[in-house]
Every structure is written in C-alpha cells, then in structure tokens.
C-alpha positions in Angstrom: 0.9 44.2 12.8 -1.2 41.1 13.2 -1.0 39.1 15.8 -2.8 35.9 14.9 -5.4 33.9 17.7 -2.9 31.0 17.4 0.0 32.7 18.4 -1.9 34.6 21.3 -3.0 30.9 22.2 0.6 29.5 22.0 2.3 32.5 24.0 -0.3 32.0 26.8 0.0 29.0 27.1 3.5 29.0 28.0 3.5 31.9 30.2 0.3 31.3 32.0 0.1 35.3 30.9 -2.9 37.9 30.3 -4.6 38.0 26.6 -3.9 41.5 26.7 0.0 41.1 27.9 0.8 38.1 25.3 -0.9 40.5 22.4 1.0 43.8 23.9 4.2 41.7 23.6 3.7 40.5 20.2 3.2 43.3 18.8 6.2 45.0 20.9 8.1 42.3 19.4 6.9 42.2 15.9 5.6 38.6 16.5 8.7 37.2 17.6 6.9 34.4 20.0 10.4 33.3 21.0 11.3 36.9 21.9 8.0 37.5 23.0 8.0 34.7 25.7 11.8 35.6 27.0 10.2 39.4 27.5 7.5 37.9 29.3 9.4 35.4 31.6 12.1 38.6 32.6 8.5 40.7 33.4 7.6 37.8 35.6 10.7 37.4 37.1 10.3 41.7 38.2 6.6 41.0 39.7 7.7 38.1 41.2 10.5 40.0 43.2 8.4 42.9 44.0 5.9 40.5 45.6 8.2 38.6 47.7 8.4 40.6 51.0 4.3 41.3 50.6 2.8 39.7 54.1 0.5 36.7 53.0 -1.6 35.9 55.9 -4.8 34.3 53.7 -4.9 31.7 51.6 -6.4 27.8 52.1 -5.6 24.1 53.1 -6.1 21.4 51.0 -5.7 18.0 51.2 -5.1 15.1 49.1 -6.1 11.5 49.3 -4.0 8.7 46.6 -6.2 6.2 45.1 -6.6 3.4 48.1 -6.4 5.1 50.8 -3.4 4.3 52.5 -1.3 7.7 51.1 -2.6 11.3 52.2 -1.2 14.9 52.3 -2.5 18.0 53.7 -0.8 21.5 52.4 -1.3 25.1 53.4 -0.8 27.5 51.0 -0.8 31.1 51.3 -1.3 34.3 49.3 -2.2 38.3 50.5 -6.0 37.8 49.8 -8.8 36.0 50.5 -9.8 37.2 46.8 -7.3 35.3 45.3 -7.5 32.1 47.5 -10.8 31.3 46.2 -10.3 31.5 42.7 -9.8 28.0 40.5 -6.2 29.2 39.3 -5.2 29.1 43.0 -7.8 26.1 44.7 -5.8 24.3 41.4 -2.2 25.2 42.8 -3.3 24.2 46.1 -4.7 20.9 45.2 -1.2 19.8 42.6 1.0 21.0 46.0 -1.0 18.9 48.1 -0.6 16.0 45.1 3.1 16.6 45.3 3.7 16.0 48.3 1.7 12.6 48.5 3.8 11.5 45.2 7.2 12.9 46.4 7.4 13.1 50.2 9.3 16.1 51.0 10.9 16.2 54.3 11.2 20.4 54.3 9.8 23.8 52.4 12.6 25.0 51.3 16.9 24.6 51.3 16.9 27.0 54.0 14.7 24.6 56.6 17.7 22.0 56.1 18.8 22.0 59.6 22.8 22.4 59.9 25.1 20.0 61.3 25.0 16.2 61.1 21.5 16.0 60.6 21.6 17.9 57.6 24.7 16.2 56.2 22.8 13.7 54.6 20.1 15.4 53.1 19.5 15.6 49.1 17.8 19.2 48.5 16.5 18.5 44.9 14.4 15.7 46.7 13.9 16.2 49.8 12.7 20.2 49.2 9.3 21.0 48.1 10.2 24.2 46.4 12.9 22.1 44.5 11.7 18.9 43.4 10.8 18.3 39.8 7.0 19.1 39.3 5.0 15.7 38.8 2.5 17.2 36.7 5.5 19.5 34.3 8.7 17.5 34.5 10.4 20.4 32.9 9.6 22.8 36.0 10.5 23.0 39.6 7.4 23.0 42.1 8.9 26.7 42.8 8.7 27.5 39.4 5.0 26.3 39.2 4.6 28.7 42.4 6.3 31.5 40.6 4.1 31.0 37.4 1.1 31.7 39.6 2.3 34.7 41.4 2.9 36.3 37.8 -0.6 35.2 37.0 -2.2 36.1 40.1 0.2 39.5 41.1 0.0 38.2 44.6 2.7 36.7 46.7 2.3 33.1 46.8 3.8 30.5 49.7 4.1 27.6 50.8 3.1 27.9 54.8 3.4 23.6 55.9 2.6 20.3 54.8 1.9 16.7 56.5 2.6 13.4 54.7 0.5 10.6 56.1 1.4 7.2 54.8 -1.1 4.0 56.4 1.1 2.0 59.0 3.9 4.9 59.0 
C-alpha cells in the first residue's frame, strides 16, 4: 500500500507521533487515518502508563513574563533525563506551562493537592488545577493532555514539580 506524504503529515500532526510510527500504522490500517490515529492515541495511552511510576528527578525551570510587566510565572518541570530536558519539544512544553499559569492562575497541580475539609469546599478543579484546565494554546485539550502528548513523544515521564504566580501589587 501507499501511504501518501499528506496523510503521513496529517496523522503526525495530530498525534505529535514518529514518521516511522504514523507510516507503520497506515499501512497496519490500510490508510484508515481515522483508525490510524485511535491506534495511535490507545499506544500512547500504554507508554504513558508504563512511564508513570519512572522517578524524574531532571528536568528545568522556566519562567514567563506577560507583556507589561506586571504578570509573571515561574514553573518546574520535570522528566527522567537531562537528555530530554534540553531538547526544544520539552524547553517548548516548559515555556506554554509557565504561559499557563500566568493566563489561568492555578491555585494547585493536581485534584489530589485540593486540601480536604472547608477549605477545599469551595474549590472549582477544572480551574483552579493545572493538570485540568483547558489548554490556552489547544482549547480542545487539557494542560494534562498536552503533558501526556509529550511523554508519548519523548517516552519519558513528564511532571509537573511547582509553579509561582506573581501578579504586580498582589
């Protein structure tokens, strides 16, 4: 079968996936890009799971500065190498985090940082998480699933470590 340069494109472009794993999976799925991207994502979804427990004690801080002056955010991100921390795909995670979190100030990482009792009651997870606010740069993903995307792409273990909001007069 042939698997055409514009499909390749358009399969990696949604997957954030290898040349060599879009074509594999074209031709596994007779050029079904629509099956093809569904095998992919459940792939990711294995990798990503298998990388989870993987100790990630390397990675790099970035900070972020709005337009002005008067917003900034500093975010530490880590992965299992210092390999992988200096390559564009993750300085570029690290950077739209940072971004993130100067746009949409998050008060925790993750739902399970929500402290119990009454000073959780009032909390709204889907905003005041990190991991589960709606991306500013891909309003169709969650900043976890941007993380995810990048652990598939990388094969390392990817996390969010801390972040500080600074906001001028706050």
């Amino acid at each position: 079968m042939n698997i055409s340069t514009a499909m390749l494109r358009e399969l990696r472009d949604q997957t954030g996936a290898g040349i060599m794993a879009c074509r594999n999976t074209l031709l596994e799925t007779e050029g079904d890009l629509e099956k093809a991207l569904h095998l992919l994502k459940e792939r990711s979804i294995t990798i990503i799971q298998k990388k989870a427990d993987r100790t990630v004690s390397q990675g790099l801080i970035e900070a972020y500065i709005h337009t002005g002056g008067t917003i900034g955010s500093m975010v530490e991100v880590n992965c299992e190498t210092d390999f992988v921390a200096r390559t564009s795909e993750f300085k570029e995670l690290a950077h739209n985090l940072a971004m993130q979190v100067a746009a949409m100030p998050p008060k925790f990482i993750s739902r399970e940082d929500i402290p119990e009792g009454p000073e959780g009651k009032d909390v709204d997870p889907e905003a005041d998480c990190l991991l589960l606010q709606t991306s500013i740069k891909d309003p169709d993903k969650t900043i976890q699933d941007v993380i995810n995307e990048a652990i598939a792409k990388l094969r390392e273990n990817i996390k969010v470590n801390r972040f500080a909001r600074f906001k001028l007069g706050s």
